[in-house]
LUMSEVEX-83903 format. One line per 5 residues: their letters; for each residue x, y, z of C-alpha. Coordinates in nm, 2 decimals. Example, Ala and Ser with C-alpha at 12.3 -4.5 7.8 and 13.67 -1.06 7.14 Angstrom:
2
AS) 1.23 -0.45 0.78 | 1.37 -0.11 0.71
REM end
This chain:
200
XXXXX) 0.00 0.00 0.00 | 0.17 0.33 -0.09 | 0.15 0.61 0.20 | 0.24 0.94 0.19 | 0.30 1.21 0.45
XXXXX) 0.04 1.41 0.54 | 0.31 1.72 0.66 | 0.63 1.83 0.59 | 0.70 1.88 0.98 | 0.89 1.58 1.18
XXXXX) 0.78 1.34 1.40 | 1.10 1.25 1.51 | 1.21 1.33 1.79 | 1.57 1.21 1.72 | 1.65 1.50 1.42
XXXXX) 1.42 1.73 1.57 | 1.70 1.73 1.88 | 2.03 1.68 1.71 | 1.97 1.96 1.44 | 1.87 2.28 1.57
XXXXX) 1.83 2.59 1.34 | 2.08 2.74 1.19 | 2.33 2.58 1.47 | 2.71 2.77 1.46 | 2.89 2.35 1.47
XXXXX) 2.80 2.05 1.43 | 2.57 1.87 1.66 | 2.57 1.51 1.56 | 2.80 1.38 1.31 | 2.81 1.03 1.12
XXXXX) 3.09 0.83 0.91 | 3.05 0.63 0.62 | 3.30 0.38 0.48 | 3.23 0.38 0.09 | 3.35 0.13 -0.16
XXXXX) 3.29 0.25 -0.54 | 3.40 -0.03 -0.77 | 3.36 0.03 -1.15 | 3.57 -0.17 -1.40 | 3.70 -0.41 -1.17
XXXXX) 3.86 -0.09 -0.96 | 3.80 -0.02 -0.63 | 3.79 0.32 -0.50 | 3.77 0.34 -0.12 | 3.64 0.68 0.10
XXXXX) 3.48 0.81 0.39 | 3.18 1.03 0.40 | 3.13 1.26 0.75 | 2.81 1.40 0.75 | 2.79 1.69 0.96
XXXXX) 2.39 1.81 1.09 | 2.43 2.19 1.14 | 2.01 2.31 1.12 | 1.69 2.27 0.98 | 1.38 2.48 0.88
XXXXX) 1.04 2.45 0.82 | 1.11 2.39 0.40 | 1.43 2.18 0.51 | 1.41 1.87 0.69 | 1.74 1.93 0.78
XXXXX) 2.06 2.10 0.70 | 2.40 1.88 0.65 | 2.77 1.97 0.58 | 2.88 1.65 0.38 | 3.25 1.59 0.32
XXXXX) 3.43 1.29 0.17 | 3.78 1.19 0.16 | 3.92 0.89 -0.06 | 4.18 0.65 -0.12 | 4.39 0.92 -0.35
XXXXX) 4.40 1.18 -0.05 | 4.11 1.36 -0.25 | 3.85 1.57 -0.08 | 3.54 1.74 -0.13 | 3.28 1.93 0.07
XXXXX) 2.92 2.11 0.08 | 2.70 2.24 0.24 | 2.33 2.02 0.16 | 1.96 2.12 0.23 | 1.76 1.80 0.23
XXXXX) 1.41 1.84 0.16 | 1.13 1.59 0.31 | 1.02 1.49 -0.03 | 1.38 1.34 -0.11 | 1.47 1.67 -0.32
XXXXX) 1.86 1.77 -0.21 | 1.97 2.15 -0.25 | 2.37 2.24 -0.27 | 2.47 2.56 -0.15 | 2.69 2.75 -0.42
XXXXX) 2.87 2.57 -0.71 | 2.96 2.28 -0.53 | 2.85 1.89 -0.64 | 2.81 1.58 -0.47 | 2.96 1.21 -0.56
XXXXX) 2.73 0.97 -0.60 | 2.78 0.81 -0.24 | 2.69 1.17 -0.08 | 2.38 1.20 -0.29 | 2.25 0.83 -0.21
XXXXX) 2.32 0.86 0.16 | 2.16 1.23 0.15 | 1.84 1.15 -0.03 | 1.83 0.83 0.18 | 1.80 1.03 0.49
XXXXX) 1.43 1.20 0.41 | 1.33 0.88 0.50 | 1.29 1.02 0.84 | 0.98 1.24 0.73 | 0.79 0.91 0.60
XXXXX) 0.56 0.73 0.92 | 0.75 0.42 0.86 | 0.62 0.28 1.22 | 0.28 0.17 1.03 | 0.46 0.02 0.71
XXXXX) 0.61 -0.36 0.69 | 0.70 -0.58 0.41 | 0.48 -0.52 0.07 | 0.45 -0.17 0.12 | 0.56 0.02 -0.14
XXXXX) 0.54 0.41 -0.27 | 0.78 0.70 -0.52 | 0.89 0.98 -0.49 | 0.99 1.24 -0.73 | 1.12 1.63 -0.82
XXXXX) 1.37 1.84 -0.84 | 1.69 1.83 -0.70 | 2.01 2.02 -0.81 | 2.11 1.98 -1.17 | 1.81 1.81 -1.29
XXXXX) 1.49 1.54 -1.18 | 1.50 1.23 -0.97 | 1.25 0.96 -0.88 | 1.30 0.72 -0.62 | 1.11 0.42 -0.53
XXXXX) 1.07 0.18 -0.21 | 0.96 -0.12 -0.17 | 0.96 -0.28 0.23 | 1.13 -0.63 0.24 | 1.19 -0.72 0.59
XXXXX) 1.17 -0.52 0.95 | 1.37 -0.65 1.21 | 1.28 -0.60 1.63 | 1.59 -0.39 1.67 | 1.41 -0.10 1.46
XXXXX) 1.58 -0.15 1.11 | 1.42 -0.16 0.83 | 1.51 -0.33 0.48 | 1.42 -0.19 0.14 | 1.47 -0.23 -0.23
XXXXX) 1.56 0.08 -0.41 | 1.53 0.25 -0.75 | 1.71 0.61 -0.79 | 1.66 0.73 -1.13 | 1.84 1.07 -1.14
XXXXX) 1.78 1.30 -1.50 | 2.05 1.55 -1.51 | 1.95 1.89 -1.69 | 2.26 1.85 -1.98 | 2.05 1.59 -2.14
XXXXX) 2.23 1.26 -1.93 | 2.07 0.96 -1.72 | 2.14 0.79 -1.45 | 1.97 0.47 -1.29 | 2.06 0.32 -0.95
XXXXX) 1.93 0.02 -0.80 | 1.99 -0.18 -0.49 | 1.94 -0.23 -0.15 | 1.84 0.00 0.13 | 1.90 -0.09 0.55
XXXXX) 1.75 0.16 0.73 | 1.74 0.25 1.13 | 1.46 0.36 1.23 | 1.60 0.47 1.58 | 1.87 0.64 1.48
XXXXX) 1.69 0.74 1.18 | 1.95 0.78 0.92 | 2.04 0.49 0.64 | 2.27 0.18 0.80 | 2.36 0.05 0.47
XXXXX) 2.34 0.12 0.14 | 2.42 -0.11 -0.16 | 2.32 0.04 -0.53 | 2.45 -0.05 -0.87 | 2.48 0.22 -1.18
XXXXX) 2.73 0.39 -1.29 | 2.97 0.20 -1.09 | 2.86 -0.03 -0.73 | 2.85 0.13 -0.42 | 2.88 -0.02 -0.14
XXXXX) 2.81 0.24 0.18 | 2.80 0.14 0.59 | 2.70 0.35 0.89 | 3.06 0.32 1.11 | 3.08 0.59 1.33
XXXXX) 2.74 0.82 1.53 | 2.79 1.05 1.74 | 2.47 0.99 1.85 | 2.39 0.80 2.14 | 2.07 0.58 2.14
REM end
C-alpha cells in the first residue's frame, strides 16, 4: 500500500534534537565507509556528515565531506528536503555516495512505524542539476528498529544525461539515518554506517 505524509513537519524526535536551526557547529556527526567499484577498480572513502540546522522547508541541514583512497577531498553544504529533493549551496557537487546517503536520509519524514513488508510508494522532483524519482519497496523489518528496502534512484540530469541506481536500502529507524546502502549504476557502491555521534 503506498502512504504518503500528510506534513512536511517531523515526527522525530531524534533530528528534531540533534539539528537545531541554523546551529554555529556541528551537533551530531556520522561516518560512512564507501566502496565504489567500477571496471574491476575499487575506489575506497569516507563520507562525514555533519547536521548543522533545519527549517520549516528543510528537513534538515547537513555539511557533507568525503575523503578517498587518493587523498582527494570534497565538501558542501546540503539542504535535504522531506520529499527526497537535495539542495547544494553555491557551485559545489556531490559524488554519487553523498547524494545516495543524502536522499536516503528523508526517509525520516515518512511514518515508517505503520509500514512492513509489501508496502511500497515514489517519490519524485527536483533536486540540483536536474529530476529524480526514487522508489521503495519494504522487504523485511527486524525487532531492533531496522528496516530493509529495495531501491530505484533514477536521477535525470538537466545536460540531457541519465542515470539509474538500483539496490538495496537498510535503514534504522532509531537512529533514523540509512545503515547501509548497496546500489548499482554507474559503478557499485557499497556504503555502511561506522561511526554516530549519536547516542541511542
Amino acid at each position: 500500500m503506498r502512504r504518503f505524509i500528510a506534513s512536511l513537519v517531523s515526527t522525530s524526535a531524534v533530528l528534531v534534537a540533534a539539528v537545531p536551526a541554523l546551529a554555529d557547529t556541528p551537533t551530531r556527526q556520522l561516518e560512512y565507509a564507501v566502496v565504489a567499484t567500477n571496471g574491476g577498480a575499487a575506489r575506497h572513502a569516507t563520507v562525514r556528515v555533519d547536521f548543522v540546522g533545519g527549517s520549516a522547508e528543510r528537513l534538515m541541514i547537513v555539511n557533507v565531506g568525503e575523503t578517498d583512497d587518493t587523498s582527494l577531498s570534497n565538501a558542501a553544504n546540503v539542504g535535504i528536503l522531506a520529499s527526497g529533493a537535495l539542495q547544494v549551496e553555491g557551485a559545489a557537487s556531490l559524488t554519487s555516495e553523498e547524494e545516495a546517503i543524502c536522499a536516503f536520509m528523508s526517509l525520516e519524514s515518512e511514518d515508517l512505524i505503520a509500514m512492513g513488508p509489501g508496502d511500497h510508494w515514489e517519490r519524485k522532483g527536483v533536486t540540483s542539476g536536474g529530476r529524480y524519482l526514487m522508489r521503495f519497496a519494504v522487504t523485511g523489518v527486524a525487532p531492533d528498529g531496522k528496516m530493509d528496502f529495495n531501491v530505484t534512484r533514477d536521477l535525470y540530469r538537466d545536460n540531457g544525461s541519465t542515470v539509474h541506481w538500483s539496490g538495496t536500502l537498510t535503514y534504522d529507524q532509531n537512529a533514523v539515518v540509512p545503515a547501509a546502502i548497496t546500489l548499482g549504476g554507474d559503478a557499485t557502491l557499497s556504503i555502511r554506517l561506522t561511526r554516530d555521534t549519536f547516542v541511542h
